[in-house]
C-alpha positions in Angstrom: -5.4 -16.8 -20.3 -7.7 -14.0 -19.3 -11.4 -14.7 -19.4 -13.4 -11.5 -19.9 -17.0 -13.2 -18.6 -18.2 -16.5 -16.8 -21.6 -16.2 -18.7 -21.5 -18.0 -22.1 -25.6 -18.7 -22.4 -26.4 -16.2 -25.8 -29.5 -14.4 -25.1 -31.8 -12.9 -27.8 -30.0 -9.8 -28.8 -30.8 -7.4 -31.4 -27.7 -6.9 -33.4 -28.8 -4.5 -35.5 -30.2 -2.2 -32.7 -26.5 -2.5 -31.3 -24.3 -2.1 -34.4 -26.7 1.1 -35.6 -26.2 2.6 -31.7 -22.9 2.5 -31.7 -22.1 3.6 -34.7 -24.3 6.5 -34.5 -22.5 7.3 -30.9 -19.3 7.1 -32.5 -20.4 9.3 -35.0 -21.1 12.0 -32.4 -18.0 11.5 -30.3 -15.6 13.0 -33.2 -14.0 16.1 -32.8 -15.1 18.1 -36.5 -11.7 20.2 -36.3 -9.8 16.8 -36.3 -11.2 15.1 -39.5 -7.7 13.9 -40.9 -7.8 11.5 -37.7 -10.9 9.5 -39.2 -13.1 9.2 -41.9 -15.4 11.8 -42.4 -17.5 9.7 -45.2 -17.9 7.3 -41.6 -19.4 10.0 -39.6 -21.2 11.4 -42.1 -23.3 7.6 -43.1 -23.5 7.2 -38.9 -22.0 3.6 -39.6 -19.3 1.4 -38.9 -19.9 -1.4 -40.7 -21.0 -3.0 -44.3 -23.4 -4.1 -46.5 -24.2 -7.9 -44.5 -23.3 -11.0 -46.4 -25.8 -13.4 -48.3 -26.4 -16.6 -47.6 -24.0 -17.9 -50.3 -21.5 -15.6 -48.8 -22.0 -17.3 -45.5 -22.3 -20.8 -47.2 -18.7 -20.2 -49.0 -17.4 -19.1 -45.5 -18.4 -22.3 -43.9 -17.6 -24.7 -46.6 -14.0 -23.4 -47.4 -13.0 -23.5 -43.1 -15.0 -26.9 -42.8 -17.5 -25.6 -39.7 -20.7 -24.2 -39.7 -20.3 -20.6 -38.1 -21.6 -20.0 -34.5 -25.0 -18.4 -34.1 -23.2 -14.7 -33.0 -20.7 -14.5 -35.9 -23.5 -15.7 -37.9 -26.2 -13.3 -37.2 -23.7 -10.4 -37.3 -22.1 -11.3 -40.7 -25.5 -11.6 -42.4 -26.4 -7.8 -41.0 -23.0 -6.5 -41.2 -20.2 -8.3 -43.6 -17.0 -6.9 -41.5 -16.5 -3.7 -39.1 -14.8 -0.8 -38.0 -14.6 -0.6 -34.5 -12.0 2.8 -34.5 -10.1 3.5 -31.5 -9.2 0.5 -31.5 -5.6 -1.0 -32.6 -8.1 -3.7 -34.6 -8.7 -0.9 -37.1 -10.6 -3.6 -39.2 -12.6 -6.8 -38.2 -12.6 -9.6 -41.4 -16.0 -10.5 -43.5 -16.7 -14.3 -44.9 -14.2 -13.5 -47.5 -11.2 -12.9 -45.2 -11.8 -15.4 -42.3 -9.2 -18.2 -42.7 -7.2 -20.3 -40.9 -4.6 -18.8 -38.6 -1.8 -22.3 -38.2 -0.2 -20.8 -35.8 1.4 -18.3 -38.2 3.4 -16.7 -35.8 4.9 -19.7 -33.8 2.9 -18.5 -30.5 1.9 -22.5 -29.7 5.4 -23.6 -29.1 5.8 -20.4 -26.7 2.1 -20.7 -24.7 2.8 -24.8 -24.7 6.3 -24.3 -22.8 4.6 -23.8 -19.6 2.3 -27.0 -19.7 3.3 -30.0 -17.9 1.4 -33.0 -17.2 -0.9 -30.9 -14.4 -2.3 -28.9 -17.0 -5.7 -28.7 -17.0 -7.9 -29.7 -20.1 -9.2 -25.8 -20.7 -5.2 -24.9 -20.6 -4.4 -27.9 -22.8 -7.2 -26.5 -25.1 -6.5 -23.1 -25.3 -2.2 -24.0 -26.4 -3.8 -26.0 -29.5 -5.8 -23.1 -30.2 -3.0 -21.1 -32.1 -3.5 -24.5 -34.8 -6.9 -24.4 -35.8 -8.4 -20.7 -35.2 -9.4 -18.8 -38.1 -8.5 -14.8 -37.8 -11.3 -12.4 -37.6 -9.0 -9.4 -37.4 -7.8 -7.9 -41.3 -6.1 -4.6 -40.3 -4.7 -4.3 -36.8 -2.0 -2.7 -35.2 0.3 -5.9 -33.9 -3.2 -7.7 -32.4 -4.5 -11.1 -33.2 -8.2 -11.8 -33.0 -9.1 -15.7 -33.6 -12.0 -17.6 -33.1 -11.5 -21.5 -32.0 -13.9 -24.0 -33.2 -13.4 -26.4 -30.6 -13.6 -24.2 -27.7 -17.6 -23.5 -28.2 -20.3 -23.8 -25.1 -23.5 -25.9 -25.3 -25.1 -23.5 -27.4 -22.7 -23.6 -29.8 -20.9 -20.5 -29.6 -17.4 -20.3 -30.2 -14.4 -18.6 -27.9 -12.7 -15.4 -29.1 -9.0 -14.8 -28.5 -7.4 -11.4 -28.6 -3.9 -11.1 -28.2 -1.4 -8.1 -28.4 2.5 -8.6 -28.8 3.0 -5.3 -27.2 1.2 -6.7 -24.2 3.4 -9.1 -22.7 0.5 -10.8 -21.6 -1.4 -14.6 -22.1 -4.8 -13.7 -24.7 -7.7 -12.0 -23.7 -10.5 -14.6 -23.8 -14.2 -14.3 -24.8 -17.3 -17.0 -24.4 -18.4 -15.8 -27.5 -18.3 -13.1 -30.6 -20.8 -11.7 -29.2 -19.3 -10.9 -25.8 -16.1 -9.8 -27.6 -18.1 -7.1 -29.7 -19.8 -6.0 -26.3 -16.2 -5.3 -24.5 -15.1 -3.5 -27.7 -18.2 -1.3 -27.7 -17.6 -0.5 -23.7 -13.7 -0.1 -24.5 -15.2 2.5 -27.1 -16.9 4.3 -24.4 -14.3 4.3 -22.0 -12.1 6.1 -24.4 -14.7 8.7 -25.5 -15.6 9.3 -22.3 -11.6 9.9 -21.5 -11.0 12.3 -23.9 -14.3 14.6 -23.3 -13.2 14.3 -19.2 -9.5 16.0 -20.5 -10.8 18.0 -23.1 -9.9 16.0 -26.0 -12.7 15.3 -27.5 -16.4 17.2 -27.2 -19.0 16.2 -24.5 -20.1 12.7 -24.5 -23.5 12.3 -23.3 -26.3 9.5 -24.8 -29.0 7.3 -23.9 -25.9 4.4 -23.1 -23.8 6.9 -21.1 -27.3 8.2 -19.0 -28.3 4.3 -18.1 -24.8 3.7 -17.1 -25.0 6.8 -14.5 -28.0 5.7 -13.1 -26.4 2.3 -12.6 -23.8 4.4 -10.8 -26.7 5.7 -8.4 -28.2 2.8 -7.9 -25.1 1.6 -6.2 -24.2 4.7 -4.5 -27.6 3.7 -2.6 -27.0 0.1 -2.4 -23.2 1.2 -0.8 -24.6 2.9 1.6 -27.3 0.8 2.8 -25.2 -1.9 3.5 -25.3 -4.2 -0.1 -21.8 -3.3 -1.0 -21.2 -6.5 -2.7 -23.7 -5.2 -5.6 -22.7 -1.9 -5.3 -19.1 -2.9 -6.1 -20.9 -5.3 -9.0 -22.5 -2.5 -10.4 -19.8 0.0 -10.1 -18.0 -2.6 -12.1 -20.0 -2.5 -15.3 -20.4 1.2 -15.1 -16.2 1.9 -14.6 -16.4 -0.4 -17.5 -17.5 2.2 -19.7 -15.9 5.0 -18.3 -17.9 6.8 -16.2 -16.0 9.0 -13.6 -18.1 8.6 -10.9 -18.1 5.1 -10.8 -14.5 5.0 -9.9 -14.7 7.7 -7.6 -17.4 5.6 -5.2 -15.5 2.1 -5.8 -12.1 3.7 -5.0 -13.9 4.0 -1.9 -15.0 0.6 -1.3 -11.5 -0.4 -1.9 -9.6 1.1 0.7 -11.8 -0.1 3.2 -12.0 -3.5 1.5 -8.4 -4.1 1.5 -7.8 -1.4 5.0 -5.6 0.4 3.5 -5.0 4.4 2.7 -4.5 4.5 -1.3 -3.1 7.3 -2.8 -5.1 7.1 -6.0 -8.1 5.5 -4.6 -9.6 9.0 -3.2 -7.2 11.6 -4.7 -9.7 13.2 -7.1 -12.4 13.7 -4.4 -9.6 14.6 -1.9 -8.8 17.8 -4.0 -12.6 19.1 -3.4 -13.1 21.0 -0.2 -16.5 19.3 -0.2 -14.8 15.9 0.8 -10.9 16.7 1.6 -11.7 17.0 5.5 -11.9 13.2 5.3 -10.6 11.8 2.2 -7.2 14.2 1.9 -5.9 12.5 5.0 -6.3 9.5 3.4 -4.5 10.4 0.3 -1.7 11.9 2.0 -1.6 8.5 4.0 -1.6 6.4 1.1 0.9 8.5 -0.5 3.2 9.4 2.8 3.1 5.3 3.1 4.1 4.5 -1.1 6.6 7.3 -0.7 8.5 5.9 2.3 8.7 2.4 1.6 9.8 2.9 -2.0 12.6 4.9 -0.9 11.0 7.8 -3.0 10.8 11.0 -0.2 11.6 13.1 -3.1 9.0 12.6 -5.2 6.2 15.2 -6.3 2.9 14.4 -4.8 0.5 14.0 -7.9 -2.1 15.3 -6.1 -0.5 18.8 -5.6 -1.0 18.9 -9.3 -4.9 19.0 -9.2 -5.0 22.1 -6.6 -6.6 25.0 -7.9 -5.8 27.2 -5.6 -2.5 28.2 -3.1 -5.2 27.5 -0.5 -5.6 24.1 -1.7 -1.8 23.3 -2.3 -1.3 24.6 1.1 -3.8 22.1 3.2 -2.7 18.9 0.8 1.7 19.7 1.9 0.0 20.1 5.4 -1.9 17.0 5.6 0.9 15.4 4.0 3.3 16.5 7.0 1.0 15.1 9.5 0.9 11.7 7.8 4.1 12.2 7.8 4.9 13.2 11.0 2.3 10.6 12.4 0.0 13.7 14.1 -3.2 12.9 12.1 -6.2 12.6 14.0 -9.4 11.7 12.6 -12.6 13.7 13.6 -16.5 14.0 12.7 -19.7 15.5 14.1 -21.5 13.8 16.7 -21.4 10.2 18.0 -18.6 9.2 15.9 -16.4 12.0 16.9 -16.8 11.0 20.2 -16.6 7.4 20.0 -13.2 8.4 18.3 -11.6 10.4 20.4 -12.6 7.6 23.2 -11.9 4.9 20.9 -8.5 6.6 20.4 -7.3 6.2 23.9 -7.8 2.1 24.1 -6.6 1.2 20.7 -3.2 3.2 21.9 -2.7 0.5 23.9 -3.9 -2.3 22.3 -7.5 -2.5 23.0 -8.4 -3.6 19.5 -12.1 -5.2 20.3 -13.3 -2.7 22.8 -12.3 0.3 20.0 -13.6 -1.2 17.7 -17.2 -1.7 19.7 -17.2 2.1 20.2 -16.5 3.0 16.6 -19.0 -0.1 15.4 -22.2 1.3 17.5 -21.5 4.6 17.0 -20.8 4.2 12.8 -25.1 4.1 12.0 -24.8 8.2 13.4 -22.3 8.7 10.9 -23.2 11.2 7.8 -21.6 11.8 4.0 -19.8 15.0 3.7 -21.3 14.8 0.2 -23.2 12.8 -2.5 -20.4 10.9 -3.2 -18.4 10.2 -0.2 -19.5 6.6 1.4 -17.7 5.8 4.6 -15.8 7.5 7.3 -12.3 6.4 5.5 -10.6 9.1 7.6 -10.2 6.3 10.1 -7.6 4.7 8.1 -5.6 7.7 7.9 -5.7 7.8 11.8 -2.3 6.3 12.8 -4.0 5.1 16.1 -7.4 4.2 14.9 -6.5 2.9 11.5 -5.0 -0.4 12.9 -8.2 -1.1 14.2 -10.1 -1.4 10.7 -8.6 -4.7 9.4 -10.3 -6.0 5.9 -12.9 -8.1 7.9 -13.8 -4.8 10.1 -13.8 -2.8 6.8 -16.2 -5.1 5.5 -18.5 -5.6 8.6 -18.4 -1.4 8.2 -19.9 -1.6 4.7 -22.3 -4.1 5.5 -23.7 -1.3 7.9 -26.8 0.9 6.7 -25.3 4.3 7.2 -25.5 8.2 6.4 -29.0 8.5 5.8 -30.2 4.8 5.2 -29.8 3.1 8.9 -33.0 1.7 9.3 -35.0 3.3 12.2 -37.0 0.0 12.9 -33.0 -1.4 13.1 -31.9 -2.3 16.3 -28.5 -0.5 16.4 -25.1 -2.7 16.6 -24.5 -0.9 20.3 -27.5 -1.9 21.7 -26.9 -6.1 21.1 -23.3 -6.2 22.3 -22.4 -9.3 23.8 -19.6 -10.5 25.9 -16.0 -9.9 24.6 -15.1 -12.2 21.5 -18.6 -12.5 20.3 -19.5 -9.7 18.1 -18.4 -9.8 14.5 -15.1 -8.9 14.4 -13.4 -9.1 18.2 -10.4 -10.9 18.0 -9.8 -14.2 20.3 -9.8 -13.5 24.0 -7.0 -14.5 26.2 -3.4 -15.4 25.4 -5.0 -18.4 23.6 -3.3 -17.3 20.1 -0.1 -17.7 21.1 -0.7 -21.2 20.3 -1.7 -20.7 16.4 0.3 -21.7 13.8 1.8 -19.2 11.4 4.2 -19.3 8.7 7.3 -19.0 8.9 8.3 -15.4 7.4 9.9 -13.1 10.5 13.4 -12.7 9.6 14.8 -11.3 12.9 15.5 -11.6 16.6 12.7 -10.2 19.0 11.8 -9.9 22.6 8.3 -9.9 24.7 7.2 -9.6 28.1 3.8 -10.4 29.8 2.8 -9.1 33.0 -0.2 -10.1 34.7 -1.2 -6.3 35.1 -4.5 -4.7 33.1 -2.3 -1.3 33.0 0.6 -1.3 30.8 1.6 2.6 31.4 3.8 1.6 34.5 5.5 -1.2 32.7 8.7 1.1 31.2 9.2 1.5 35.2 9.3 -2.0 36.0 11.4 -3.1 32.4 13.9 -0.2 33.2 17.2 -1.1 34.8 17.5 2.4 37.0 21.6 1.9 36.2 21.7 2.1 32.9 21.2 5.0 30.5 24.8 6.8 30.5 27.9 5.9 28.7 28.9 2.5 28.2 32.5 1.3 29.4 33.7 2.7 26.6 33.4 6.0 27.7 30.7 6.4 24.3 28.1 9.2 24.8 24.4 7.8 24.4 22.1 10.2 22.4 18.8 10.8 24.2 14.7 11.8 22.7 13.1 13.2 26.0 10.0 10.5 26.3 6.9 11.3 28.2 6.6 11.6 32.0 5.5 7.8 31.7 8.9 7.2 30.1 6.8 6.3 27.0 6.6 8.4 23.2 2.7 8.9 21.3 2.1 6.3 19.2 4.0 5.6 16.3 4.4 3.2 13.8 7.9 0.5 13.8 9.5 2.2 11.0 9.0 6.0 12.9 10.1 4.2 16.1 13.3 2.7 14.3 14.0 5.7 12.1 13.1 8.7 14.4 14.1 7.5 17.7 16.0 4.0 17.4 19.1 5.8 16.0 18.7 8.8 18.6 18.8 6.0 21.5 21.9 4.6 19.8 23.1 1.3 21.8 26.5 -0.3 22.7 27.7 -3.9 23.6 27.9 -2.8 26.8 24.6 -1.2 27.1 21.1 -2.8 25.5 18.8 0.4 25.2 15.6 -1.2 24.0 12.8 0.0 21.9 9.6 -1.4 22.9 5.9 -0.8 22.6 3.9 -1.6 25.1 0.4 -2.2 25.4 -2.7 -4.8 26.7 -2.0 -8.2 25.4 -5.6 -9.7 26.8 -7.7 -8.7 29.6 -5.7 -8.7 32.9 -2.5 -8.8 30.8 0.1 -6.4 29.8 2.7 -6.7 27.2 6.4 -4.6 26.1 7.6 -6.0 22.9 10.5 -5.5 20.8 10.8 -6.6 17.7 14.2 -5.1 16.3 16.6 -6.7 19.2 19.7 -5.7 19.1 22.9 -7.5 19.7 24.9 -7.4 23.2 27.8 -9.5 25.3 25.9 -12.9 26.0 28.0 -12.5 29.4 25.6 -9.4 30.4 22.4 -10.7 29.7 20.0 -10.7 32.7 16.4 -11.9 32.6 13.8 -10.4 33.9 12.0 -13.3 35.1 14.6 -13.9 37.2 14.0 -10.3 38.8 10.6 -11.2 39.8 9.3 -7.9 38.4 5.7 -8.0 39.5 7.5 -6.5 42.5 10.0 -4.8 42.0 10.3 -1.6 40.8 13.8 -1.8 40.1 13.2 -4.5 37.7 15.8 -6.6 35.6 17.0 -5.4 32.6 14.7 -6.4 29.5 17.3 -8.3 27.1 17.2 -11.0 24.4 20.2 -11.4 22.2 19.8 -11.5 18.6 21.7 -15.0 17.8 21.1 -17.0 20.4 21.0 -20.6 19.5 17.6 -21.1 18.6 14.8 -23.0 20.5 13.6 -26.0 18.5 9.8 -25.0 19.9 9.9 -20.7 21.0 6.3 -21.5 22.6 7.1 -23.8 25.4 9.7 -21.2 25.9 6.4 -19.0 27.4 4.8 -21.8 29.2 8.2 -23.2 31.6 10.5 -21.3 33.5 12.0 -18.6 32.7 9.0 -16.2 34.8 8.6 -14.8 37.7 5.8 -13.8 39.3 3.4 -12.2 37.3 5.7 -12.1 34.2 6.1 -14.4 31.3 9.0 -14.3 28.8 8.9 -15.3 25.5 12.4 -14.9 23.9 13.0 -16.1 20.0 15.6 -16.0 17.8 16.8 -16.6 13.8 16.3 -19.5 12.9 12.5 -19.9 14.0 10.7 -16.9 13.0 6.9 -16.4 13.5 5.2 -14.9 10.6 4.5 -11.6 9.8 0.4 -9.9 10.1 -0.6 -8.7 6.8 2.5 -8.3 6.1 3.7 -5.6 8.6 7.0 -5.8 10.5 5.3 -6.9 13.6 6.0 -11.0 14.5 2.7 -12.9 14.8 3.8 -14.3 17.8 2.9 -10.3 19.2 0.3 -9.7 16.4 -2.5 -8.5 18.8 0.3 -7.0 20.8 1.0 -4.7 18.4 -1.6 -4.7 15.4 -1.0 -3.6 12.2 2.5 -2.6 13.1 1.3 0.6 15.7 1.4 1.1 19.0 3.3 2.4 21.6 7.3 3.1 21.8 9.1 3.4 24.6 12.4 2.6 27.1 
């Protein structure tokens, strides 16, 4: 069961202040030329509720349920003897003469008690015997139960709430108290008003409650961007709790680097404005480009072609689209970042992580907002170089940074007090070291890697290539060719660009193992090609290339790892005996012991800083 608040301490609160502002702000939010969709005798007495109850109204109540009421339900039945909360699907909330007993009227305790067994906590024992001895506090609803338990009550007395809706397909809604259940109705209220004006369904909804709540929304626009994201994303919170835009337009934000990942919905309504789509359209075309592919859904409308204005508009959204697509993206900005970028750019290609992301770290302080509203360089994420670098720690070492205006001069900037390699927040483990970790067991598939103890890994397609191969295999079959680079390797691209865009133009035979490998710096000194869709061959043909002694030769054995060999009872030791030559390590592994995956990507974790975040580069 859901709980809706981990306070339960009541507070003095002035109920009658509350019920009369709300009311009164419900009163304003109706349409006039839509009266047959509300009570107009409401709007005109500014109130949602009743005449309260007496004391023998409340004395009745208690004696005929056997409990004397909590002080919330108390205080609000003696001011107001029932309510009204409209737009709602509790049309109606009961007064001390229709509070009873529920007894599990609609069978819902066998159903929530099937789940139990004897690991169930007390709270989740508590919460199945509820559905017995709650009383209802709803009287005209639209298939929703609200219920009140006696025995669930805090230490000052105040009793649970339970809301449940049939049409949910969910556990209850829980609430500390009646008093925190009325709140979330009242901000449920002004979420939906504040929906309706936003379409134009409703007139303009503006009030003292909906003016605090924006400067909430500033105060953690400030807080965001001078490093306190944590309360920024606490205060953005309540405010997107009662519906202010602009609250989820800044915590959309947060998110994607949070989680380091291009959304399609976090950023799309910013990414339509030509104030902030240099940054966060690339993003949203990323996030969507990403959705689309996986999902099998290329011929889905963008949503976000919808919200152009203009031909202009539609135009730049299909274009940034295509080069998510098309993997050409490349993220820019003014000044030190830009540059720190484009330099940044040219290590993480080959698998440089820490040292990138040292340029982009120093360089982030120098970084300014396109607008008020835009909180972080999240064109980096879009970057299909560059975003591999921002993992969720790095995205949250980012927003802990005081940038675009509130860097603190007296701050001794991050590039100034770099240590050695491995020490600043965020560098990943030096050395070959994590080949030892443990990981789960999740990759599904057959893979090859080679280390060579070479700082360079541009030459290595040379040294991995067998100069023979590359024509027709015995059986006469033609082999389809994409023209790499002079350095025999392709930009960077992601594994499922490699396999889909080049792996089938490469084609392969029995007699001929064409691999697919990116390459890249495994640890200083160290180079690394790895290939992590093997594909099957004649056992009989397979040559190692530790046997060919590559750091020599030029020539070079063939790189090859069949997909079903029998596999190794421990793939590591496979790395540390035999099977090397000088200078070059390799680590073969087949089905049956599979490495995990890293976050989820399609990348083995036996190569995860090999290849990071599923990018880097492809070649022969």
């Amino acid at each position: 069961m859901t709980s809706t608040d981990e306070s339960t301490r009541e507070t003095p609160f002035d109920w009658r202040e509350f019920l009369t502002r709300w009311s009164g702000e419900w009163a304003d939010a109706q349409d006039p030329h839509e009266q047959d969709e509300w009570d107009p005798e409401l709007t005109a007495a500014r109130w949602l509720g009743c005449p309260g109850a007496s004391d023998a109204d409340i004395a009745a109540l208690e004696e005929r349920i056997g409990h004397r009421l909590p002080p919330s339900l108390d205080t609000f039945l003696r001011i107001s003897d029932g309510w009204r909360p409209e737009d709602h699907p509790v049309y109606r909330l009961a007064g001390t003469r229709e509070i009873d007993p529920h007894q599990n009227s609609h069978g819902l305790a066998e159903i929530f008690a099937e789940g139990l067994d004897e690991d169930a906590s007390p709270q989740e024992l508590l919460e199945a015997g509820m559905w017995h001895r709650a009383f209802r506090l709803d009287a005209e609803t639209d298939a929703t139960l609200v219920l009140i338990d006696p025995l669930d009550r805090d230490a000052d007395g105040e009793w649970a709430v339970y809301e449940w809706a049939s049409w949910r397909a969910a556990p209850p809604d829980r609430f500390p108290s009646f008093r925190h259940y009325m709140l979330e109705r009242y901000r449920s209220f002004h979420s939906s008003a504040a929906h309706k004006a936003a379409h134009g369904e409703g007139p303009a909804f503006a009030n003292d409650t909906t003016r605090a709540q924006d400067a909430v929304v500033e105060l953690a626009r400030r807080a965001a961007l001078g490093g306190e994201y944590e309360e920024a994303l606490t205060l953005l919170r309540e405010a997107g709790e009662y519906g202010r835009p602009r609250a989820g337009l800044l915590r959309g934000q947060l998110d994607c680097l949070l989680s380091a990942h291009a959304s399609a919905f976090s950023v799309d309504v910013l990414a339509v404005d030509p104030v902030y789509a240099p940054d966060l359209l690339p993003v949203a075309a990323a996030g969507f480009a990403s959705t689309d592919r996986h999902h099998s859904r290329t011929g889905q409308s963008w949503a976000l072609l919808a919200r152009c204005t203009t031909s202009e508009a539609v135009e730049k959204a299909e274009e940034a689209l295509r080069a998510a697509r098309e993997g050409t993206y490349r993220f820019t900005a003014e000044g030190r970042l830009g540059e720190a970028a484009d330099e940044a750019r040219e290590l993480a290609r080959w698998g440089r992580w820490n040292e990138a992301w040292r340029l982009l770290w120093a360089a982030l302080p120098h970084w300014r907002p396109l607008g008020p509203d835009h909180l972080a360089p999240l064109g980096l994420l879009a970057d299909p170089v560059l975003g591999p670098v921002i993992t969720p720690e790095r995205g949250r070492l980012l927003l802990a940074l005081p940038r675009g205006g509130f860097a603190r001069p007296e701050r001794e900037l991050p590039g100034t007090v770099l240590g050695p390699v491995g020490e600043m927040p965020g560098d990943d483990p030096v050395g070959l070291s994590w080949l030892e970790d443990e990981v789960p067991d999740r990759f599904d598939g057959g893979y090859r890697a080679v280390f060579v103890a070479d700082p360079d890994p541009a030459g290595l397609p040379a040294r991995l290539k067998d100069p023979g191969g590359g024509g027709p295999g015995p059986g006469g079959r033609p082999q389809r060719e994409v023209t790499p680079g002079p350095d025999g390797l392709y930009p960077p691209l992601s594994t499922w660009d490699a396999h889909h865009r080049l792996g089938l133009a490469l084609g392969s035979t029995s007699y001929d193992d064409r691999t697919l490998a990116r390459v890249g710096q495994a640890a200083p000194g160290w180079s690394f090609a790895f290939d992590g869709r093997a594909r099957g061959f004649g056992e009989e043909r397979f040559v190692s290339p530790g046997r060919r002694r590559l750091g020599g030769d030029q020539g070079g054995g063939r790189l090859a790892q069949r997909r079903h060999l029998r596999p190794d009872p421990d793939p590591l030791p496979s790395l540390r005996r035999g099977r090397r030559g000088r200078g070059v390590r390799v680590l073969r592994h087949c089905r049956g012991r599979r490495p995990a995956l890293d976050r989820g990507d399609t990348a083995m974790a036996v190569a995860r800083r090999l290849s990071r975040h599923d990018r880097g580069m492809a070649g022969r």
